[in-house]
N, C-alpha and C positions, 0 to 999 in steps of 0.2 A: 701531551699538549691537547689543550681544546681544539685549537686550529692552529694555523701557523704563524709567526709572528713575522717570520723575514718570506722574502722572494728572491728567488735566484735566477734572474731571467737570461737566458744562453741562448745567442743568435747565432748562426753561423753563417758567412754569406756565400751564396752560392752551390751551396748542398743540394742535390738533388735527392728528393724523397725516396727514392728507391735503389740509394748508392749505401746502404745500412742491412746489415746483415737480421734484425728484423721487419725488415720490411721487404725481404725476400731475395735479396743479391747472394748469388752462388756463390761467391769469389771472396768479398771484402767483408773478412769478419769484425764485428765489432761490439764484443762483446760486454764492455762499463756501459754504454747505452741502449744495450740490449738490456741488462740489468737493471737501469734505470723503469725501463717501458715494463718490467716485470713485476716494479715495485708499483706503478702508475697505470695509466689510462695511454693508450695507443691511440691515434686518430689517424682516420685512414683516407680522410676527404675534407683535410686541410685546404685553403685556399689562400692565395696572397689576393691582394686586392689592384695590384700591377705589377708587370713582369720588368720592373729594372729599380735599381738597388735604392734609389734616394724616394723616388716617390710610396715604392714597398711600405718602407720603413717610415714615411709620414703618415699612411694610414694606422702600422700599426701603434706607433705610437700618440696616436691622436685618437682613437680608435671610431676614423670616419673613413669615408670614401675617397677616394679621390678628387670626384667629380664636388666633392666639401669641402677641403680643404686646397685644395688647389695647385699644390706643389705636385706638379704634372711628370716633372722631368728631372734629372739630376743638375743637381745646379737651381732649379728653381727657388726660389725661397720658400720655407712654410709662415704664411700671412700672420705679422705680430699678434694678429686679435686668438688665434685660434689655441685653445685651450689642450692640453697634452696630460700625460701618465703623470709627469711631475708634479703638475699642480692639481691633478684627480687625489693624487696619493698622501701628497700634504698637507691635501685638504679634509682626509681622512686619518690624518697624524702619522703618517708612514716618508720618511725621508726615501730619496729619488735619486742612485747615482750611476753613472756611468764610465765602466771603465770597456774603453774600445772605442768601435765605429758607431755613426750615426749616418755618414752620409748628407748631415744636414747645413742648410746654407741659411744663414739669419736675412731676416729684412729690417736689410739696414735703412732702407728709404722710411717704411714704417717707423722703424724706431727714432730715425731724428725727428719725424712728425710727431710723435708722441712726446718729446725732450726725454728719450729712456738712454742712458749712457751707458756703454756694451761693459764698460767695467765695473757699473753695480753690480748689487745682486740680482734685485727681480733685472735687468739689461740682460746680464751674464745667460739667468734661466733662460730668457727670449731667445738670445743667440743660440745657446747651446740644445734648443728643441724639448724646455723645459728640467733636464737631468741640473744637479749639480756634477760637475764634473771629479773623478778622482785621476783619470787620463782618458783622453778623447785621442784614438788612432784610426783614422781612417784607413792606414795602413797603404795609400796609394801617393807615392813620389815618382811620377813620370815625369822624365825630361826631352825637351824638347827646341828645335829653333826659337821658339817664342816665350822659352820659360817654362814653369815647373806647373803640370797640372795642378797643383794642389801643393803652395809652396808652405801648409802645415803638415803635410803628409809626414808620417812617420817621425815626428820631428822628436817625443819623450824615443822613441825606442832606438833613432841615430846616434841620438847624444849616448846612450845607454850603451849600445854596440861600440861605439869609439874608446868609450872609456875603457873596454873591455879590448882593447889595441885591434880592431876593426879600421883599419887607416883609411879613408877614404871621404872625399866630399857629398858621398850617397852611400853607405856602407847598407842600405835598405835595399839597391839594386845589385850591385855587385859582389855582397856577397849574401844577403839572405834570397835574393832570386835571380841569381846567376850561378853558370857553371867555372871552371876553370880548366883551361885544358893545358898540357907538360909544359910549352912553354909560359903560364903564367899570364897568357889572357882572358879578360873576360869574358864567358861566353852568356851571352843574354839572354835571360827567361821570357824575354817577351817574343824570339822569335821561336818558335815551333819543334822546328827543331834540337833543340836542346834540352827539352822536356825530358829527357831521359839520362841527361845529365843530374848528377848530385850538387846538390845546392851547396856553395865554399862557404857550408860553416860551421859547424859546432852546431848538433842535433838540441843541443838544452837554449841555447843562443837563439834559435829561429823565433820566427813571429809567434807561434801558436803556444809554446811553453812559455814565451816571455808573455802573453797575454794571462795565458791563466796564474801565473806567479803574481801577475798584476790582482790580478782576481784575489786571492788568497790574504794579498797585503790589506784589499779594502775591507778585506771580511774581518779578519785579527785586530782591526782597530777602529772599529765600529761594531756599537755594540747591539743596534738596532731600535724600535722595527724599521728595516730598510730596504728596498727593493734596488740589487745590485743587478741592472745590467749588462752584461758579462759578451760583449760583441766581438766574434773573431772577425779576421777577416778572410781566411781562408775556409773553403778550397779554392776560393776563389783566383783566377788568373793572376800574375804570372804563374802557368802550371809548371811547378819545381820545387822540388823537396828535396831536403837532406836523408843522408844516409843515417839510418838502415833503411831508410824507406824507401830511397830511391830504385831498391835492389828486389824489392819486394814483389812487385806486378810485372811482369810481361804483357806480350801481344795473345798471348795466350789464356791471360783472363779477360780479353776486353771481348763485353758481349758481343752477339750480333747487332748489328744496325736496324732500327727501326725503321723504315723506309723504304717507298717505290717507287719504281719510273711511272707508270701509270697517275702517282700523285705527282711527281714534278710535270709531266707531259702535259695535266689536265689542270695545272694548279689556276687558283683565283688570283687576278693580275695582281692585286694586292701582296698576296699570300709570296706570289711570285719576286715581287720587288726585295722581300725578306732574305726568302734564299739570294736570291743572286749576290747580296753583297760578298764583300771579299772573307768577311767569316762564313758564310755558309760555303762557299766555293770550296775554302780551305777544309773544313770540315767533313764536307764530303769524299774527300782521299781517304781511305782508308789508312796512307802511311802517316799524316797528322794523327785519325782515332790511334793507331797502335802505340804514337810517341808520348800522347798526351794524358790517354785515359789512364794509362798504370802511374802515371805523376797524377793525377789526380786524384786515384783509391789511394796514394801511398800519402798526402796531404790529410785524407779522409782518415787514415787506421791512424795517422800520428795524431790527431785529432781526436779520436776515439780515446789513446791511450792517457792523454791529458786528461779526458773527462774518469779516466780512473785515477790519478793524481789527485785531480780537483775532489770525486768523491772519497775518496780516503780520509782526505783532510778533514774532510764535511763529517765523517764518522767519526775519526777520534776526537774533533773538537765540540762534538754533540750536535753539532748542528744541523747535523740531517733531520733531529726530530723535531727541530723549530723551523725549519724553510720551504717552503714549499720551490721546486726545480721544474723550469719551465725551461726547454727545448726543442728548437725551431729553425727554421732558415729564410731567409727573405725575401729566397727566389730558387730555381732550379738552374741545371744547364742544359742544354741538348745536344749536345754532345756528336752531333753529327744525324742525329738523328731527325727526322722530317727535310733533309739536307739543309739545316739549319746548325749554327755555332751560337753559341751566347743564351742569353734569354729573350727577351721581347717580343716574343708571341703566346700565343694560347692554349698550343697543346700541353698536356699533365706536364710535360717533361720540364715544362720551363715554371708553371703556375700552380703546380701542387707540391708543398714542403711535408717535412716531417713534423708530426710535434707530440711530443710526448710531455705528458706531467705528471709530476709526481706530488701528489698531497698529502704530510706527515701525519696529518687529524684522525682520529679512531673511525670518522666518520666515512671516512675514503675507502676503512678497509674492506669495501663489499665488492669496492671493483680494482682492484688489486691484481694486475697482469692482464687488466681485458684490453677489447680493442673494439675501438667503437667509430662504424662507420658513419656516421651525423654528418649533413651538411655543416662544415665550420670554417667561420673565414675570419683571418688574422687580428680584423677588429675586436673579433668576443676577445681576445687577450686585455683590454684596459679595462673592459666594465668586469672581468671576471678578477683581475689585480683590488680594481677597490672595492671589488666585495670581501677580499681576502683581509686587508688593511680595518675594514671594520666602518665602510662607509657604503650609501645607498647610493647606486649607478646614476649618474643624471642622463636617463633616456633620450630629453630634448638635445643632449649632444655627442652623448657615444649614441654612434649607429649600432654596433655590433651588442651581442647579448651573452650575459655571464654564462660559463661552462659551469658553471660549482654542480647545479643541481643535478648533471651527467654524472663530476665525477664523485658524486655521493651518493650515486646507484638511485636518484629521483623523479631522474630523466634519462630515456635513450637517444633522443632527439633533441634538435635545436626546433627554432618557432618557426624558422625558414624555408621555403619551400624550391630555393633559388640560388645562387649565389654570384657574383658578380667581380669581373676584373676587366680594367680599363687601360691603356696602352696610349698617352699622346706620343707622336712620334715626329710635331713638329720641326722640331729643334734638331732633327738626323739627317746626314748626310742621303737615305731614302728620298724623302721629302725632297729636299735640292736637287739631287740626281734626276728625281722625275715630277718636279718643277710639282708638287703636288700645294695649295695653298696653306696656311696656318690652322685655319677653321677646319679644313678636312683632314687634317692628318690626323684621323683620330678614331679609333676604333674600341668596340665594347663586346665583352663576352659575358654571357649567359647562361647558367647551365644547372641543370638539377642532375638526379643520380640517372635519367635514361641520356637525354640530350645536350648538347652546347651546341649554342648561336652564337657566329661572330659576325657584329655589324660593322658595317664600314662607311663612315662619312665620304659624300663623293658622289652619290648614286650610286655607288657599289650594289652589287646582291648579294645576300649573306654567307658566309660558311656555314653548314652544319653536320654535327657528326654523332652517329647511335652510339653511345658509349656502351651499351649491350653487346651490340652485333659487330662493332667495330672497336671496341677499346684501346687496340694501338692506335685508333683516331686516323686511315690513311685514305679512307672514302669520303669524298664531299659533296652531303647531300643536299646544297644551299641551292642550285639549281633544278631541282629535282620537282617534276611538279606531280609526284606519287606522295610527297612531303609536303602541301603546301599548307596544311592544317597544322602538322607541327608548327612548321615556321611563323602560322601567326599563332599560335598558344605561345610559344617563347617568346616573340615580339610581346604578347601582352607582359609580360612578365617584366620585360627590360621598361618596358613603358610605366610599368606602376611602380617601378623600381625611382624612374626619374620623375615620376610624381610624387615622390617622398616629401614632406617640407622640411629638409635638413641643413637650410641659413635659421630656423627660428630657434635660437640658440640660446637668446636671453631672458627667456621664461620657458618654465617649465611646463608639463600636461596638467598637474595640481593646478599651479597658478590661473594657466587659461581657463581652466573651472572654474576656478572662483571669478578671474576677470567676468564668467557671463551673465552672473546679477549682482556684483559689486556697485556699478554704476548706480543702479538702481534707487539702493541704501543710499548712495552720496546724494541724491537730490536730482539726478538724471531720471526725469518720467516720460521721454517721450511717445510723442501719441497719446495722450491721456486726454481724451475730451471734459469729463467730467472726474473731478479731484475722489467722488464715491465709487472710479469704475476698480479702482485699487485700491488695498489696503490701506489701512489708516496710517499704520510707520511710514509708510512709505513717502506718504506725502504731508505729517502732522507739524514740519519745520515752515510748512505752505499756507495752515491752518490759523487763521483769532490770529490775524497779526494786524496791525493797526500803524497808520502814517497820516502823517500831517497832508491836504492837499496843498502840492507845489507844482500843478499842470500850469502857472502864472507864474514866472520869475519871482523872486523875492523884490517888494518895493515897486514893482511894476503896479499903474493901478489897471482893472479891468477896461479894456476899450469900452464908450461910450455906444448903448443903442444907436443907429442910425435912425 
């Protein structure tokens, strides 16, 4: 093949970059995507553009910024106007589908202003964050006194499980992330303790083989070019997996903890509000790390094994040499580490993924097993999709910039000098707890390959940390005044960053070219005192043109001399 004609884009949510046996974990082998990264291009300074799942995943599939798009928070909506992979890709003749999570929430206020009805088709695209849909699993059915987080959660893969004699009016919690103990209770993946329990179900039955199964069917009956992507939702929480995997890791593979008292003792009050919640607290036990991180590698390796399912398939149905395979993750976890649980802050652990791709073109094969450390943030994923699709990036709307010419050995670098992720944190129990207002809950990180700056709306003073001298990130030199040159060089950086013009969306750099002596030709000459101080086109529609004097009404006669 010349280049490729499908894309097989593979998210995983919650992955952390360094929980993959190439990318250097002692412990959690993982070898079909270490194969994958042998066949492709390795990035080793990957970046998400926010560190929580629903706004992630609006950058990259919009491939703008946050602070662009606007969908800040999970639950937010992404704004009906703003353009997406779907409608980049079929605008380059490449169909757009999704089978999995997105995380995304429609604007429906938008859409009844516009009169778009959710169950057209362009409505459908809007809602669905542009994809057509083949199954949309967000994968999350939490219950609760007030009703169901997310009362589509899981909804194709409950009905699926029941058929399959799954009894139950959530057979998503109790038995794909719950435990069972002799007598026949369930025990719940969402408390902690259980994490070491075996998930009650049938290891081919879980989430992650029934996704990729899902995968397989849109591929078999579609015959392309189409860009499938393929969204798990694991490793992420509830941490519980079936057997064999349950059995897999001990407390015996879980690393050491990243972390010190010296950084909790001295943290930025900010910084500090993070940890304190009740996931950091809990994280910080080391008997949570021992319960959770071996359910989590064992989520991880079952996940590994599917992507050698998935490629098998991909081999003997030929279709490895037509697809190009992009895999990634959304966000990180931290695992206890910074005494921090979850994601939503800014050290690697939460904000750098993995992402490996693999390009089947002859023209790929020069970088074949390399590993290229380039500034690269999640956006390059859309402008580097429609150049794959056979279409030219529109720059005035993707932020980010195509990878092709890395992985064709053209380029070793991106253009960027910087890179950037953003954190609103309004909408969190943080913010309420310490009464912080709407406008300031809101912080931005900065960062090229020596330094990261993280600023803080508030008056706050910055974090900042030498990822040279410091690379576990656990010294903060934001009050440092041996630093304070750094700190305003990366200020500039964040500054010329929000000096971007990235609302001017509906023309493009071509266009505004020509807008800046189009006028001119159309009969706009302003300033022109004399019709010879400019060319003659310019102004020959002005020139030997002749009217009737009518400075006197028609029929009026002239007033009489006085």
């Amino acid at each position: 093949m010349a280049k490729p004609k499908n894309i097989l884009f593979i998210m995983f949510d919650q992955l952390r970059w360094d929980y993959l046996s190439c990318y250097g974990h002692p412990h959690l082998h993982t070898p079909h995507i270490d194969r994958l990264a042998a066949r492709g291009v390795r990035f080793t300074r990957a970046t998400i553009q926010s560190p929580i799942c629903g706004s992630s995943r609006m950058s990259t599939y919009t491939g703008r910024y946050v602070h662009s798009h606007g969908a800040s928070w999970n639950g937010i909506p992404l704004k009906v106007g703003e353009v997406t992979l779907g409608d980049h890709l079929r605008r380059a003749g490449m169909e757009c589908y999704l089978v999995g999570k997105t995380h995304m929430r429609a604007d429906e206020e938008g859409m009844a202003r516009l009169g778009l009805a959710p169950d057209s088709l362009i409505g459908a695209r809007v809602s669905e964050c542009g994809f057509d849909v083949f199954e949309r699993d967000d994968g999350m059915l939490p219950e609760g006194p007030d009703g169901y987080y997310d009362p589509d959660g899981a909804k194709h893969y409950n009905e699926w499980l029941r058929a399959k004699g799954y009894e139950s009016d959530n057979p998503w919690h109790d038995f794909a992330n719950s435990g069972l103990d002799d007598d026949g209770n369930v025990l719940s993946g969402w408390f902690l303790k259980h994490a070491p329990e075996a998930a009650n179900i049938a290891e081919e039955d879980s989430e992650t083989p029934y996704l990729t199964g899902r995968g397989i069917d849109f591929m078999s009956s579609h015959d392309g070019p189409w860009c499938c992507h393929l969204s798990y939702i694991k490793p992420h929480w509830p941490y519980i997996v079936p057997e064999p995997y349950a059995s897999m890791y001990g407390p015996e593979h879980v690393l050491p903890v990243v972390r010190s008292d010296n950084e909790k003792a001295n943290a930025h009050p900010v910084f500090r509000y993070f940890m304190d919640t009740i996931i950091g607290e809990s994280f910080s036990k080391q008997e949570v790390r021992e319960a959770v991180i071996p359910a989590y590698m064992g989520l991880i390796k079952q996940a590994d094994d599917q992507m050698g399912r998935l490629f098998q398939w991909l081999e003997e149905t030929g279709r490895m040499e037509d697809t190009m395979i992009v895999l990634t993750s959304d966000h990180g976890d931290y695992l206890g580490d910074h005494w921090m649980g979850e994601k939503t802050f800014f050290h690697d652990a939460a904000i750098k993924v993995p992402l490996i791709i693999y390009d089947p073109s002859p023209e790929a094969d020069a970088t074949r097993g390399t590993v290229c450390d380039a500034l690269v943030e999640s956006i390059d994923l859309a402008p580097t999709f429609v150049e794959v699709a056979g279409g030219e990036p529109p720059q005035h709307i993707l932020e980010g910039e195509s990878l092709m010419p890395i992985l064709h050995g053209k380029a070793q670098d991106t253009k960027r000098d910087y890179v950037i992720c953003e954190y609103d944190y309004a909408a969190t129990p943080i913010a309420h707890l310490h009464g912080i207002g709407v406008r300031d809950a809101v912080c931005f990180m900065v960062a090229n390959t020596r330094w990261k700056l993280i600023h803080f709306e508030g008056g706050h003073r910055p974090m900042l940390f030498d990822l040279e001298a410091d690379p576990q990130e656990l010294v903060d030199l934001g009050d440092s005044a041996a630093h304070e040159d750094v700190i305003a060089e990366m200020y500039d950086k964040l500054f010329a960053w929000t000096r971007r013009s990235a609302q001017r969306t509906t023309r493009s750099e071509a266009q505004l070219i020509e807008m800046r002596t189009k006028s001119r030709k159309r009969g706009v000459v302003l300033g022109v005192y004399d019709e010879n101080d400019v060319p003659l086109e310019l102004t020959v529609k002005y020139r030997g043109r002749k009217a009737p004097n009518r400075k006197t009404a028609p029929g009026k006669k002239d007033a009489p001399a006085s």
